[in-house]
C-alpha positions in Angstrom: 22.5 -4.9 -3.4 20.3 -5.8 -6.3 17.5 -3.0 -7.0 14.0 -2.8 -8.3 12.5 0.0 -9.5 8.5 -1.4 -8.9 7.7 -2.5 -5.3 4.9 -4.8 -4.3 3.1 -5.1 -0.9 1.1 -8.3 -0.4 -1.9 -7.9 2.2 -3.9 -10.4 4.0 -4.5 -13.7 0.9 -1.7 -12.3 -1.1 2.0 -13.7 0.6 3.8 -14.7 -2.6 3.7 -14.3 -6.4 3.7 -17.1 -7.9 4.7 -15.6 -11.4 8.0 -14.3 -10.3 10.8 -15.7 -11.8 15.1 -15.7 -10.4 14.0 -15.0 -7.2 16.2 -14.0 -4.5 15.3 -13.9 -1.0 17.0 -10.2 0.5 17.1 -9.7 4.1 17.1 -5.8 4.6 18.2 -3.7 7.9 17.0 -0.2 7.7 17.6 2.8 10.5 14.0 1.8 11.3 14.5 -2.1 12.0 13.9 -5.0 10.2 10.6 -5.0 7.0 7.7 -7.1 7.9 9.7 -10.2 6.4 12.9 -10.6 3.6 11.7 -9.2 0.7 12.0 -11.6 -2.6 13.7 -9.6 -5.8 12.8 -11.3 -9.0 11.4 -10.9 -12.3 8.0 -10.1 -13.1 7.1 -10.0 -16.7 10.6 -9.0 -17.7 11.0 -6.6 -15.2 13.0 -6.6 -11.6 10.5 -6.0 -9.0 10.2 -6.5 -4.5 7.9 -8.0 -3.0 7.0 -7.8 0.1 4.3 -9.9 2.5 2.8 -6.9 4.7 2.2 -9.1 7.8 4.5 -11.9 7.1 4.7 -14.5 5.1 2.9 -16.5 8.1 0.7 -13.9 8.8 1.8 -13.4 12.1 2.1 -9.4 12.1 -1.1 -7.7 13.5 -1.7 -4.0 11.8 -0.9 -2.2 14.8 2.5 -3.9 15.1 3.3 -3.4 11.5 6.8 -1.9 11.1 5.7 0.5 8.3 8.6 2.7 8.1 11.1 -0.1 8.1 9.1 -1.7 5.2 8.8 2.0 2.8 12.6 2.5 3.4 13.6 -0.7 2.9 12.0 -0.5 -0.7 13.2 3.1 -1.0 16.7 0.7 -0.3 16.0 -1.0 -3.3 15.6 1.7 -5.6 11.5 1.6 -5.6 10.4 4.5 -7.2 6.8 2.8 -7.9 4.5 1.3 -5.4 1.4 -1.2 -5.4 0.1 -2.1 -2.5 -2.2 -4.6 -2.4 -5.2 -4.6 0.5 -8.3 -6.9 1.8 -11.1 -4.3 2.2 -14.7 -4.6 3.5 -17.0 -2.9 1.3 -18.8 0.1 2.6 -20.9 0.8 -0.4 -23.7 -1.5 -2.2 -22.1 -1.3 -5.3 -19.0 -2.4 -4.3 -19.4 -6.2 -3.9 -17.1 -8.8 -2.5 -14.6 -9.7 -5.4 -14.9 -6.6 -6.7 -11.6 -4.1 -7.1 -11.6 -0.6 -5.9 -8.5 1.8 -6.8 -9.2 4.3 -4.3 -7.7 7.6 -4.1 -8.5 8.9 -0.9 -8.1 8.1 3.0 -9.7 9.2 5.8 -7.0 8.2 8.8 -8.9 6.9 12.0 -5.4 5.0 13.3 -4.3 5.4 17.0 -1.1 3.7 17.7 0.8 4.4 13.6 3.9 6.3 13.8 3.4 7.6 10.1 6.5 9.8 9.9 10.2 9.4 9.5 11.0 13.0 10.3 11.3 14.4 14.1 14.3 14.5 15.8 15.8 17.7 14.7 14.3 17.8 11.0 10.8 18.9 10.9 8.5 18.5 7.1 5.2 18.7 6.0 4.3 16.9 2.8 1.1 17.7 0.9 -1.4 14.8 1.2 -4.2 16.3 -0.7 -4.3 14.1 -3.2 -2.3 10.9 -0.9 -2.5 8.2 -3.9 -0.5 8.9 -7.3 -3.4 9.9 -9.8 -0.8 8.4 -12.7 0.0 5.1 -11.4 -3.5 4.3 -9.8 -4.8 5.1 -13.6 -2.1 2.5 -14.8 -3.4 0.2 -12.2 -7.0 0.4 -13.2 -6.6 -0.1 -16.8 -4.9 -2.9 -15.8 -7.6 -4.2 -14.4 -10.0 -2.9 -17.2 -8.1 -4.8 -19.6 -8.3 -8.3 -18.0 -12.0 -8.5 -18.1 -11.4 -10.7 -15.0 -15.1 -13.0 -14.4 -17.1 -11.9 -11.2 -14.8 -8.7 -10.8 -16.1 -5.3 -11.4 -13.5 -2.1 -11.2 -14.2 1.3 -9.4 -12.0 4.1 -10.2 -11.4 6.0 -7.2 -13.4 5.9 -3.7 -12.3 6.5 -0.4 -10.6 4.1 1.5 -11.1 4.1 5.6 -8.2 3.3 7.5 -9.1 2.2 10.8 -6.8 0.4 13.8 -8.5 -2.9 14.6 -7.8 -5.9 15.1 -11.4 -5.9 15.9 -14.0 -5.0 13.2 -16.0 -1.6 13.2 -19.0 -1.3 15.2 -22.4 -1.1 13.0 -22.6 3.0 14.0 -19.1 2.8 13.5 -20.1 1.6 9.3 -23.0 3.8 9.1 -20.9 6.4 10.1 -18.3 5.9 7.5 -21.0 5.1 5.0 -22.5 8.8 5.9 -19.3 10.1 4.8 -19.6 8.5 2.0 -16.4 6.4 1.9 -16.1 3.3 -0.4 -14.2 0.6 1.9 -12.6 0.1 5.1 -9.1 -1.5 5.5 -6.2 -1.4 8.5 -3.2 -0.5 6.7 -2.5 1.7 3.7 -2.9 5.0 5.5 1.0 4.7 7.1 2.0 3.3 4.0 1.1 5.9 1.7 2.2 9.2 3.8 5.6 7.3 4.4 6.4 6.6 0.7 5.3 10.1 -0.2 7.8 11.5 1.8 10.4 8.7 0.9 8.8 10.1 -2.7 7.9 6.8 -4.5 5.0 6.9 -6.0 1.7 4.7 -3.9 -1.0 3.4 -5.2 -3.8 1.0 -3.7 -5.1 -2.1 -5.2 -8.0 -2.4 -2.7 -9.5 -6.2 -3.1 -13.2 -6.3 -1.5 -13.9 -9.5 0.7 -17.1 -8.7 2.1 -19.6 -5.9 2.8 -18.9 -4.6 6.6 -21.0 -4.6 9.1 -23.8 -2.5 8.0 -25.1 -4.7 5.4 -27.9 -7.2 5.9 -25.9 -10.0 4.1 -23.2 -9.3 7.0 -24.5 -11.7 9.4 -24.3 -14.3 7.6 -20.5 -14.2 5.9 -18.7 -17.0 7.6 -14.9 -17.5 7.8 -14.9 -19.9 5.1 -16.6 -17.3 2.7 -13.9 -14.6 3.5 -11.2 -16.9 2.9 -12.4 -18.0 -0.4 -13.3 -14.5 -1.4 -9.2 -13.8 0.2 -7.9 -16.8 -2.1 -9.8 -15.9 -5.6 -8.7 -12.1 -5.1 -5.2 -13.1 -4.3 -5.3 -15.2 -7.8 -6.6 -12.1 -9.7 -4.8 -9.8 -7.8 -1.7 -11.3 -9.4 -3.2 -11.1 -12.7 -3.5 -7.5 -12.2 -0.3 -6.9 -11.0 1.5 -8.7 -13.4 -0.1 -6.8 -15.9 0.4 -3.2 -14.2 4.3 -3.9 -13.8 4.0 -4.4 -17.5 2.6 -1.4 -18.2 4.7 0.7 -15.7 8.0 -0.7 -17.1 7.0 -0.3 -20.7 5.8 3.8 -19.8 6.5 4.7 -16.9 3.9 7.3 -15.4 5.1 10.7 -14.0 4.7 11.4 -10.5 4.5 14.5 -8.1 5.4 12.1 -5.6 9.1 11.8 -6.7 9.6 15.7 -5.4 7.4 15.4 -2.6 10.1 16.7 -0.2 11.0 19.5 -2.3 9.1 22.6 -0.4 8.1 20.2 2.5 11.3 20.4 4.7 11.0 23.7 6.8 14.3 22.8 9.0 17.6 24.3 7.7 19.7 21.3 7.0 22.5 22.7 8.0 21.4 22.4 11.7 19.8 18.9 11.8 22.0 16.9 13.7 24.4 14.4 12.5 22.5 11.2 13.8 19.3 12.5 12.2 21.1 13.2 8.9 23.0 9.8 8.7 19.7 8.2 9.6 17.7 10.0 6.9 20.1 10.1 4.2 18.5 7.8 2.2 15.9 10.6 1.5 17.6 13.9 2.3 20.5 12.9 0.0 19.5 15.1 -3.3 18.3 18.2 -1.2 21.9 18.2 0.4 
C-alpha cells in the first residue's frame, strides 16, 4: 500500500483538494471498520500526502456517527506521522470573525456518545493530553497562514477550541457559558480526533476556519444559510492555500514532536498478558514497544 507521511482531514466546505496531483483513490479496512470515505493519496506540492473528507465526500456522516478511530488508524495505515485537520468553527470571541483562522491549542471536551480510545479490552493506557495539539506543527501551520497574507483573513495563534456533540447548535447560556470560560470557538469534531492520533502518536494540529459568531452575538440572528455556506466555500479555497503551503513547509523541515512517543510511559498493562486478539488488533501501534 502506497504511504504518506502528511495526513489531511477535510471538515464541513473542505471535501477535496483540488491541487493534488496522481491521485489514487485507497479504500482502507482497519480493526475499527471502514474511514469516513476512501482516502485519495497524491501529491501535494511535491510531497505524498491523504486526504481524507471527515463526513464524506457527500456529507452524509453526522459528528456523532463519525467513525473516528477507523479514520486515525487508517492514516496511522498509511504511514502519517503528521496531521492537519481542517474544521468549520463558530466564533465565540469578538475578535475572532467569520473568515478568520484560529490554530487553537486547547479543548475543552463536552462530547456524549465519542468513543475516544483504542485501548480497553485487556490493555489499559493513559496518554498525557496537557498540551492535546502539537505546539511544533500548529506553529508550522500558523506561519503558514502568516505568510499568505490571505484578504479578509486574520490568524490567532492559539485559543481554545469547544468541542460539543450537536447536531443541534448550543443554546445562548450554553455560548455565554463557554465564552465565560473564555474559549475561542466551538466545533463538533476534533476532540476524538486529537486524543486518538496522540496515542496512535502522529502529530495533530487544528486548522480551525471561523464561519460565523455563535449564538451569543447580536449579529447571530441574522446569519442565514446562504451566508454560512459562502463563508464555508471562501474558507475551503483558503484553507487549501494554507495547507498547501504547511505540507511544504513540513516536508522541507519537518517539526519534532512529543507526540511520536506518546505511548512510551502511557501503557500501565504488562504486554505480556494482553490478550492475543487485543494485541493483533493493536499492533499497528504497540508494534515498537514489543
Amino acid at each position: 500500500m502506497a504511504q504518506a507521511k502528511i495526513g489531511i482531514i477535510g471538515g464541513s466546505g473542505l471535501y477535496k483538494m483540488d491541487a493534488l496531483k496522481d491521485v489514487e483513490e485507497v479504500h482502507v479496512e482497519t480493526p475499527f471498520g471502514s474511514p469516513s470515505d476512501a482516502l485519495i493519496l497524491g501529491t501535494l506540492s511535491g510531497t505524498q500526502v491523504a486526504f481524507l473528507a471527515r463526513h464524506g465526500r457527500n456529507h452524509t456522516l453526522l459528528p456523532s456517527e463519525l467513525p473516528f478511530r477507523a479514520n486515525i488508524y487508517a492514516m496511522k495505515q498509511l504511514g502519517v506521522e503528521y496531521l492537519i485537520s481542517a474544521s468549520a468553527v463558530g466564533s465565540l470571541k469578538e475578535e475572532a470573525k467569520p473568515l478568520d483562522m484560529v490554530v487553537p491549542d486547547q479543548f475543552i471536551d463536552r462530547t456524549k456518545n465519542r468513543v475516544s480510545t483504542f485501548f480497553g479490552e485487556g490493555i489499559v493506557a493513559h496518554i498525557a493530553f496537557g498540551d492535546p495539539i502539537c505546539g511544533n506543527l500548529a506553529g508550522v501551520l500558523g506561519d503558514a497562514i502568516a505568510s499568505l497574507n490571505l484578504p479578509d483573513v486574520n490568524l490567532h495563534r492559539g485559543g481554545t477550541y469547544v468541542c460539543m456533540e450537536g447536531p443541534a447548535f448550543s443554546t445562548k447560556a450554553e455560548s455565554h457559558l463557554y465564552r465565560s470560560w473564555g474559549a475561542t470557538v466551538i466545533g463538533m469534531t476534533n476532540l476524538p480526533e486529537a486524543k486518538l492520533a496522540k496515542e496512535a502518536e502522529i502529530a495533530y494540529a487544528t486548522l480551525a476556519l471561523v464561519t460565523d459568531y455563535d449564538c451569543w452575538h447580536s449579529d447571530h440572528d441574522s446569519v442565514t444559510v446562504e451566508m454560512v455556506i459562502a463563508n464555508l466555500q471562501r474558507n475551503a479555497v483558503n484553507a487549501q492555500k494554507v495547507i498547501q503551503e504547511t505540507v511544504r513547509r513540513v516536508s522541507e523541515n519537518p517539526p519534532s514532536s512529543d507526540a511520536h512517543s506518546a505511548l512510551k510511559y502511557a501503557i500501565l498493562t504488562n504486554l505480556e498478558k494482553v490478550p492475543t486478539a487485543t494485541k493483533q488488533k493493536l499492533g499497528l501501534l504497540l508494534q515498537k514497544y514489543f
